[in-house]
N, C-alpha and C positions, 0 to 999 in steps of 0.2 A: 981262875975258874976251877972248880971244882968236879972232877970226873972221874974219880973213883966211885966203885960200886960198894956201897953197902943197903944192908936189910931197909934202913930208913929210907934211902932214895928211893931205890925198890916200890915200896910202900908208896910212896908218894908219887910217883908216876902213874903207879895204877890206878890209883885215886883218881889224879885228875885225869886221866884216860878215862876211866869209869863216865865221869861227869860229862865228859862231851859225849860219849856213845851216848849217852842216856839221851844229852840236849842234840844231839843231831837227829837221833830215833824218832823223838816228842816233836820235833820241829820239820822231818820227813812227814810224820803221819798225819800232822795239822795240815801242813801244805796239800796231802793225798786226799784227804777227806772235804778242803773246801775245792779240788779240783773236780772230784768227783760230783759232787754236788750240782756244781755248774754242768756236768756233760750229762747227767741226767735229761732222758728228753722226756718233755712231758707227753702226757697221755690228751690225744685226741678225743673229744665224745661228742656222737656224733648224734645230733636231736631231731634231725628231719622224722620224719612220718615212717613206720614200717612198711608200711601199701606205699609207695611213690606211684605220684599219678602226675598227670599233663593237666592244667588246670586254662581254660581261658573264656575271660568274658569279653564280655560283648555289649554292649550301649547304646541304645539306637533315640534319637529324639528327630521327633518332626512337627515342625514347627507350622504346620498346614497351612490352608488358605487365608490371610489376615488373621491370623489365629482362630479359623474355626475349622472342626478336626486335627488338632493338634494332637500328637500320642507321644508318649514314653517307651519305650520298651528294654527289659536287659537281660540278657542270656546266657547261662554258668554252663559249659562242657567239662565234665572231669572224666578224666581216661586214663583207667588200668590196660595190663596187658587185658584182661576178657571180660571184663565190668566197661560199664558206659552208664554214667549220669546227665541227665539234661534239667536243667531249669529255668524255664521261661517264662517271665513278668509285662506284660502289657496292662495300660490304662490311656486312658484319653485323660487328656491335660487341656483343651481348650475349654472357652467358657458354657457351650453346648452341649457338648459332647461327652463331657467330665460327668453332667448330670444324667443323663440318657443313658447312653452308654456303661456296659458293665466292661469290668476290669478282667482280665484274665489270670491266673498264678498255678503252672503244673508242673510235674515234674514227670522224666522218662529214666527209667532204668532197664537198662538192658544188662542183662545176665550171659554170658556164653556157656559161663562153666557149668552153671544147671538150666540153660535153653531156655531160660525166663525173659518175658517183658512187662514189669509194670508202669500202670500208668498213673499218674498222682494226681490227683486234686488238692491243691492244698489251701484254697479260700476253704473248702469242708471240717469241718473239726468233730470227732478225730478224721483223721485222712483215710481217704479209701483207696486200697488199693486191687488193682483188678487183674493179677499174673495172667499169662496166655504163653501157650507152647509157640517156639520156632521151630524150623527147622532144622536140626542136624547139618552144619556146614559141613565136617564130613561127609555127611550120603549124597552120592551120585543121585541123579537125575536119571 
C-alpha cells in the first residue's frame, strides 16, 4: 500500500472529496425541499356566507276532512344577530277548496339596526313593501 504523500495524491483526494460534498450537498437539499413540501399546510378557505344567519323551515300539510280543506303551508325564518326574515306560503290542496279559496305568499322583515318592519306581498309584482317605525328597545317605558 501506498502512503506517502505527494502533490498527485494530494490532488486526488480533494477531488474526490470535492465530489461527495457536492453529492452529499445536492442530495441534503433534494431530501430538504421534498420534506418541506410535505410539511406545507395548506390554506383553509372558508366559503360560507359573510352575514351568517340561523336558517329554519318549517312544513306544515293537512290532509283535512276526507280530503276536503286540505292545506299546504311552509315557513322560512332567517336570523341575524338584528335582522329577522319571515316567509310564509299557504294554499288549499283539496278538491274544493284549491278552487275557492285563495293562496297566501308574504314575507316579514324586521330590521332592529334601523327600527324597520316591512311587510311583503309577494303574489304582487313588483312587491310592495310598506316600512313602519318600532320602538326603540332601548327606551324605557
Amino acid at each position: 500500500m501506498n502512503t506517502s504523500i505527494s502533490p498527485s495524491n494530494i490532488r486526488s483526494f480533494h477531488k474526490n472529496t470535492g465530489k461527495g460534498i457536492a453529492r452529499n450537498s445536492a442530495l441534503a437539499l433534494l431530501l430538504s425541499f421534498s420534506v418541506a413540501g410535505c410539511a406545507t399546510k395548506q390554506e383553509i378557505v372558508d366559503n360560507s356566507p359573510i352575514v351568517r344567519s340561523a336558517t329554519v323551515v318549517s312544513s306544515v300539510t293537512n290532509g283535512g276532512i276526507k280530503g276536503q280543506f286540505a292545506s299546504a303551508g311552509k315557513r322560512t325564518v332567517k336570523t341575524v344577530s338584528d335582522m329577522r326574515r319571515e316567509d310564509e306560503a299557504f294554499k288549499f290542496t283539496g278538491s274544493i277548496m284549491s278552487r275557492i279559496g285563495k293562496s297566501a305568499d308574504a314575507s316579514h322583515i324586521i330590521r332592529l339596526d334601523r327600527a324597520l318592519v316591512y311587510q311583503l306581498n309577494n303574489k304582487k309584482k313588483p312587491t310592495e313593501s310598506a316600512p313602519s317605525r318600532v320602538a326603540d328597545p332601548s327606551s324605557t317605558i
